[in-house]
TILO-907254 format. One record per residue (C-alpha): residue number from 1; x, y, z. Coordinates in nm, 2 decimals, decimal comma. Each point is the difference from the previous one (the first is absolute). Example, Ala and Ser with C-alpha at 12.3 -4.5 7.8 and 13.67 -1.06 7.14 Angstrom:
% TILO-907254
vodo: 1; x: 1,23; y: -0,45; z: 0,78
vodo: 2; x: 0,14; y: 0,34; z: -0,07
This chain:
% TILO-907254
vodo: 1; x: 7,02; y: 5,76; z: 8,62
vodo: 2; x: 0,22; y: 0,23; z: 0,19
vodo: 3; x: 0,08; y: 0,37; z: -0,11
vodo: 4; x: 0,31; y: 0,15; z: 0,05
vodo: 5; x: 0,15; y: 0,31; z: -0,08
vodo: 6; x: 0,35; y: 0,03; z: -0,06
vodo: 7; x: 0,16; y: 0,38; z: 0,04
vodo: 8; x: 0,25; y: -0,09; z: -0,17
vodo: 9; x: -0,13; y: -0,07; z: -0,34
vodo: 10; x: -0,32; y: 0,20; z: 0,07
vodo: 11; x: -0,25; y: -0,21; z: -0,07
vodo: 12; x: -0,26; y: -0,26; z: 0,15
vodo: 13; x: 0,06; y: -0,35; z: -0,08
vodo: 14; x: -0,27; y: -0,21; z: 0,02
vodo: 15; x: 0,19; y: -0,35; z: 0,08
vodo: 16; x: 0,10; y: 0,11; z: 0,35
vodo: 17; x: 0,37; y: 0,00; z: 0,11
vodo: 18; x: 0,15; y: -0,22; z: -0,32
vodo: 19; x: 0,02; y: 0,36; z: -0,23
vodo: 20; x: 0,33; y: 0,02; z: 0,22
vodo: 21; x: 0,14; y: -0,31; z: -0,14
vodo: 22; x: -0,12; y: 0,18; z: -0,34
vodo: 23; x: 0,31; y: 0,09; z: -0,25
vodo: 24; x: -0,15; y: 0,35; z: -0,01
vodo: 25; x: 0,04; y: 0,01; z: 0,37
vodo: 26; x: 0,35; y: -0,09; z: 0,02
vodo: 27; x: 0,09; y: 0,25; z: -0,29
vodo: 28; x: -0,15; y: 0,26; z: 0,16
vodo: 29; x: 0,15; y: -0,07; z: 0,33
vodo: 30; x: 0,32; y: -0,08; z: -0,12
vodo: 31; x: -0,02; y: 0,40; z: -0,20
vodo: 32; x: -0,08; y: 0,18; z: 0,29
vodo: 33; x: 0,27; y: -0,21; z: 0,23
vodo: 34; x: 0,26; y: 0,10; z: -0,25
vodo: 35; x: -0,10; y: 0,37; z: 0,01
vodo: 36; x: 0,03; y: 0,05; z: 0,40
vodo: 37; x: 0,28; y: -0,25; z: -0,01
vodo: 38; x: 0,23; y: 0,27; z: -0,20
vodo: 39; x: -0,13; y: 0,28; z: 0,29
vodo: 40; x: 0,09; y: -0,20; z: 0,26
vodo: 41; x: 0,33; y: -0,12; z: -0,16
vodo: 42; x: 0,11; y: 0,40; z: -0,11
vodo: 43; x: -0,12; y: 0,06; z: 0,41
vodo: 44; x: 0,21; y: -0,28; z: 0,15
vodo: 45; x: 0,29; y: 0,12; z: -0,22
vodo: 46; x: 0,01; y: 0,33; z: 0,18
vodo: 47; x: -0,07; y: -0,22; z: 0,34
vodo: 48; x: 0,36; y: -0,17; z: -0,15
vodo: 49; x: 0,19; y: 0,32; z: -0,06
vodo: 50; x: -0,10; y: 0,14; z: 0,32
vodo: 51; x: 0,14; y: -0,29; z: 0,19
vodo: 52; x: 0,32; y: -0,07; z: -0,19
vodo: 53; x: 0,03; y: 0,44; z: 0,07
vodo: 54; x: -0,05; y: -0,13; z: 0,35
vodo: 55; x: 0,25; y: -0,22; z: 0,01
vodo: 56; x: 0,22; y: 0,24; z: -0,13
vodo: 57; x: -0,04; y: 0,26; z: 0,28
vodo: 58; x: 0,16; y: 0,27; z: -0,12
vodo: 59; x: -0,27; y: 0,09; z: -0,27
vodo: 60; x: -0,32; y: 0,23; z: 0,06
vodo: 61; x: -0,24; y: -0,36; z: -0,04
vodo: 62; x: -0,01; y: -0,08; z: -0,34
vodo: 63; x: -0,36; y: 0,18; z: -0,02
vodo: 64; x: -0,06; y: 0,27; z: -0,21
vodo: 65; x: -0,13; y: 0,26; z: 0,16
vodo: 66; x: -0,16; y: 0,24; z: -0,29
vodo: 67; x: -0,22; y: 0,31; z: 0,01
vodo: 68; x: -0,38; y: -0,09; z: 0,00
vodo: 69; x: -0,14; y: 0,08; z: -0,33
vodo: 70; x: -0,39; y: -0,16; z: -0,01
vodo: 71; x: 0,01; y: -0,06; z: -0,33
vodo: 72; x: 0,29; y: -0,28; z: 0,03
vodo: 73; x: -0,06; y: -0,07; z: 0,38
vodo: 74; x: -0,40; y: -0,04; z: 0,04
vodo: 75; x: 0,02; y: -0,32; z: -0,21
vodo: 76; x: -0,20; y: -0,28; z: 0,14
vodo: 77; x: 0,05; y: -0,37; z: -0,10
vodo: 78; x: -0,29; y: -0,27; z: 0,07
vodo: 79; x: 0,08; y: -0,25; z: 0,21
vodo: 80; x: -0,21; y: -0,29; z: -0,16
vodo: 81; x: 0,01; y: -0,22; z: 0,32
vodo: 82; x: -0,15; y: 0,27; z: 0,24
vodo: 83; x: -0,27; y: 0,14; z: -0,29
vodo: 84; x: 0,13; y: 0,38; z: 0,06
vodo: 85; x: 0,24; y: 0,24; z: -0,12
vodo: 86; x: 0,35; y: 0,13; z: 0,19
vodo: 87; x: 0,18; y: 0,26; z: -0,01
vodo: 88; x: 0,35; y: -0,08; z: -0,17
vodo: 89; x: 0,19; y: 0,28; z: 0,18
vodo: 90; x: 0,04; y: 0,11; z: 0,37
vodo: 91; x: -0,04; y: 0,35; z: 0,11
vodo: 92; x: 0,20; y: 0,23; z: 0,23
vodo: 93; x: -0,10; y: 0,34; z: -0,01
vodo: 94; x: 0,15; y: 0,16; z: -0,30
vodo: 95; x: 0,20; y: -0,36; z: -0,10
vodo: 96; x: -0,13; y: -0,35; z: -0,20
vodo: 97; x: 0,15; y: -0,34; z: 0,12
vodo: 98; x: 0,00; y: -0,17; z: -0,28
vodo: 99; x: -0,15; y: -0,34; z: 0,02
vodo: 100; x: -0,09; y: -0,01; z: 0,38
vodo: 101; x: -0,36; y: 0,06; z: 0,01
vodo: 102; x: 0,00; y: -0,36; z: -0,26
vodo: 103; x: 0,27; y: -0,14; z: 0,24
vodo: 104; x: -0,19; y: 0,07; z: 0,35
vodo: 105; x: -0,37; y: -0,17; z: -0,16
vodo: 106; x: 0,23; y: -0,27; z: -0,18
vodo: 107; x: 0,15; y: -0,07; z: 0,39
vodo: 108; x: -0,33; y: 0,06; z: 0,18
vodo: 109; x: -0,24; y: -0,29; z: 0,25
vodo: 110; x: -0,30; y: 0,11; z: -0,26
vodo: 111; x: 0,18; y: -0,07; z: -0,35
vodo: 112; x: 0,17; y: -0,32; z: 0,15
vodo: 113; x: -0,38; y: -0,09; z: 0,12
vodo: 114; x: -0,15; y: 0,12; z: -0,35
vodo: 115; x: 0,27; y: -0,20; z: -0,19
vodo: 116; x: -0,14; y: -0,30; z: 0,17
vodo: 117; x: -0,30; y: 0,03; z: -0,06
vodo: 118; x: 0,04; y: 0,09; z: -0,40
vodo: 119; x: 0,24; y: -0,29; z: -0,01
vodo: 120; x: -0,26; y: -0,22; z: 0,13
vodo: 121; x: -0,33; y: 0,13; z: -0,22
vodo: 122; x: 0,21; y: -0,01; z: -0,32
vodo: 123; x: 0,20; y: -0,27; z: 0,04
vodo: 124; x: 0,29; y: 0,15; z: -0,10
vodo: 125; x: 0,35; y: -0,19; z: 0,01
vodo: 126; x: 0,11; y: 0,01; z: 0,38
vodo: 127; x: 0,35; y: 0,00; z: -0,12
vodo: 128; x: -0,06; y: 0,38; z: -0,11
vodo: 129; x: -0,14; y: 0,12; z: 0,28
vodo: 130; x: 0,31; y: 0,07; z: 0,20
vodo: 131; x: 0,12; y: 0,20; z: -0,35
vodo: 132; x: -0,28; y: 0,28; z: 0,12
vodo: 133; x: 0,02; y: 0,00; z: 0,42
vodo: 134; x: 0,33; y: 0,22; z: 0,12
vodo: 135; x: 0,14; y: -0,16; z: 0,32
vodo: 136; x: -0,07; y: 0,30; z: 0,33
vodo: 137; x: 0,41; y: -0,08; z: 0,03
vodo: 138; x: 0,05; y: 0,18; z: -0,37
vodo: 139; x: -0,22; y: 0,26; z: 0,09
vodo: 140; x: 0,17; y: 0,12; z: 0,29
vodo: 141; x: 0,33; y: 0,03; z: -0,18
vodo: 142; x: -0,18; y: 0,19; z: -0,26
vodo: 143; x: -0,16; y: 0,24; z: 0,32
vodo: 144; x: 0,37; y: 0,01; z: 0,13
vodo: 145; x: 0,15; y: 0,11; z: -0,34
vodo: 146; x: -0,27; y: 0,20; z: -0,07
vodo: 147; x: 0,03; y: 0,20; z: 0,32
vodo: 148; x: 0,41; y: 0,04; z: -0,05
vodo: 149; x: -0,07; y: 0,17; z: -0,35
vodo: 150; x: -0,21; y: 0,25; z: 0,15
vodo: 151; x: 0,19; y: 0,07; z: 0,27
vodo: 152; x: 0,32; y: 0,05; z: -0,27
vodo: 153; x: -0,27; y: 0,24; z: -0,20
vodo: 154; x: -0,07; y: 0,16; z: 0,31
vodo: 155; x: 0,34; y: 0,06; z: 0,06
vodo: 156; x: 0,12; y: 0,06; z: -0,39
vodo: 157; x: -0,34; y: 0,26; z: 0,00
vodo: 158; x: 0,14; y: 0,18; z: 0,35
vodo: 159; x: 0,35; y: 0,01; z: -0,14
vodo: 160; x: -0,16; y: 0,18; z: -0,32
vodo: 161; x: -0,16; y: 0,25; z: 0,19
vodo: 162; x: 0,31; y: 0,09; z: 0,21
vodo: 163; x: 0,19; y: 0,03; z: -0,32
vodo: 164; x: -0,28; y: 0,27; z: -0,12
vodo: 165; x: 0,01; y: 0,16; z: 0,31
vodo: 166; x: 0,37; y: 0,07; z: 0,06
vodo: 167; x: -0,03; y: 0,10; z: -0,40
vodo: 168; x: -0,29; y: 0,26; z: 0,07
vodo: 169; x: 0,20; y: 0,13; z: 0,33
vodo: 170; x: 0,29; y: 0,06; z: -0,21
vodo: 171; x: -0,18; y: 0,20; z: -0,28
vodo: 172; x: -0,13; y: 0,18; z: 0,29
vodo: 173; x: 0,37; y: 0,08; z: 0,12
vodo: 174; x: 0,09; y: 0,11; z: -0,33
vodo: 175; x: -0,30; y: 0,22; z: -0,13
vodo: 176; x: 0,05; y: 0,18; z: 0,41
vodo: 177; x: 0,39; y: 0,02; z: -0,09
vodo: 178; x: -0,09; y: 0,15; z: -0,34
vodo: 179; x: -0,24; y: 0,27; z: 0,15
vodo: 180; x: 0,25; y: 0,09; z: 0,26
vodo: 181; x: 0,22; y: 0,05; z: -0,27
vodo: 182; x: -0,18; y: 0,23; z: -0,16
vodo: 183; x: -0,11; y: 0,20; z: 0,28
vodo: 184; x: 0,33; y: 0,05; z: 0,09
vodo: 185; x: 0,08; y: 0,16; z: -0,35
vodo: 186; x: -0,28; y: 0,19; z: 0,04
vodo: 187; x: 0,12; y: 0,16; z: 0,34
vodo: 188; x: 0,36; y: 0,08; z: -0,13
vodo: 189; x: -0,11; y: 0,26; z: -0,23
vodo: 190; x: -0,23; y: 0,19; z: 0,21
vodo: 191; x: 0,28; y: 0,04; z: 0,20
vodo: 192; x: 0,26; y: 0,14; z: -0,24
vodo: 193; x: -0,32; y: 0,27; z: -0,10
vodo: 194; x: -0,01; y: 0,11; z: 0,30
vodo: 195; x: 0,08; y: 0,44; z: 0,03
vodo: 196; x: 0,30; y: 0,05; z: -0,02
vodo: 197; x: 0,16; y: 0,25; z: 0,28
């Protein structure tokens, strides 16, 4: 009698390989399909809007670049067919890509090879399996988009900083106008007390 363990369900089944025929099995597997299938479907959504942005050419890419807050960005979502968790959101320095860290494992050579190889232990329905691999073709839109918004935040963040600049300069002009001013006031007087001859 053969033992196998199944990950999945987490247990040992002592009639080999037939617990994944088992209608435990197949509810379990169809649970946790259904709960990476609405990550990967709110991910290739964004991989959508960036795209159709990108067709559009005059927009800043469809993604939106946001602050990095770790409490909303660090989120990690398991990716059942490679057994490990992944980081939702990309990071730029101070900025979170929403959904590009999910998008770059979704379109990578080791989830497309892990997917196989879950596929083929579980025997899940190959008809789904396309529903959770993102073509390298989408992806690089996505990279494309992604790297147009930036470049507009980059641009909208250095326009900002002009604006604050030239604002700062001016109070500047006006509080050195204002002093001058007053000096000037100043001066007058001490020259009308002056002796008088």
């Amino acid at each position: 009698m053969a033992v196998h363990y199944c990950g999945l369900c987490r247990r040992t089944s002592f009639s080999g390989r037939r617990h994944l025929y088992s209608a435990a099995h197949r509810r379990r597997l169809q649970e946790a399909l259904a709960r990476l299938q609405e990550e990967v479907a709110a991910a290739r959504a964004a991989a959508a809007a960036a795209a159709a942005e990108e067709d559009d050419e005059e927009g800043d890419g469809g993604v939106a670049v946001r602050p990095y807050d770790p409490a909303e960005h660090d989120r990690r979502v398991w990716c059942l067919c490679c057994g490990r968790g992944v980081r939702r959101d990309g990071r730029r320095g101070g900025l979170a890509l929403p959904q590009a860290g999910l998008l770059q494992h979704l379109a990578g050579a080791e989830h497309r090879r892990e997917t196989a190889r879950f596929w083929r232990e579980n025997r899940a329905e190959a008809a789904l399996r396309e529903r959770f691999l993102v073509p390298a073709e989408e992806y690089e839109r996505f990279a494309r988009a992604l790297e147009r918004a930036l470049a507009a935040h980059q641009r909208r963040e250095e326009e900002r900083i002009r604006q604050m600049a030239a604002g700062i300069r001016e109070a500047e002009r006006r509080q050195r106008e204002t002093v001058q001013a007053a000096l000037q006031l100043q001066m007058e007087p001490e020259l009308c007390v002056g002796p008088s001859v």
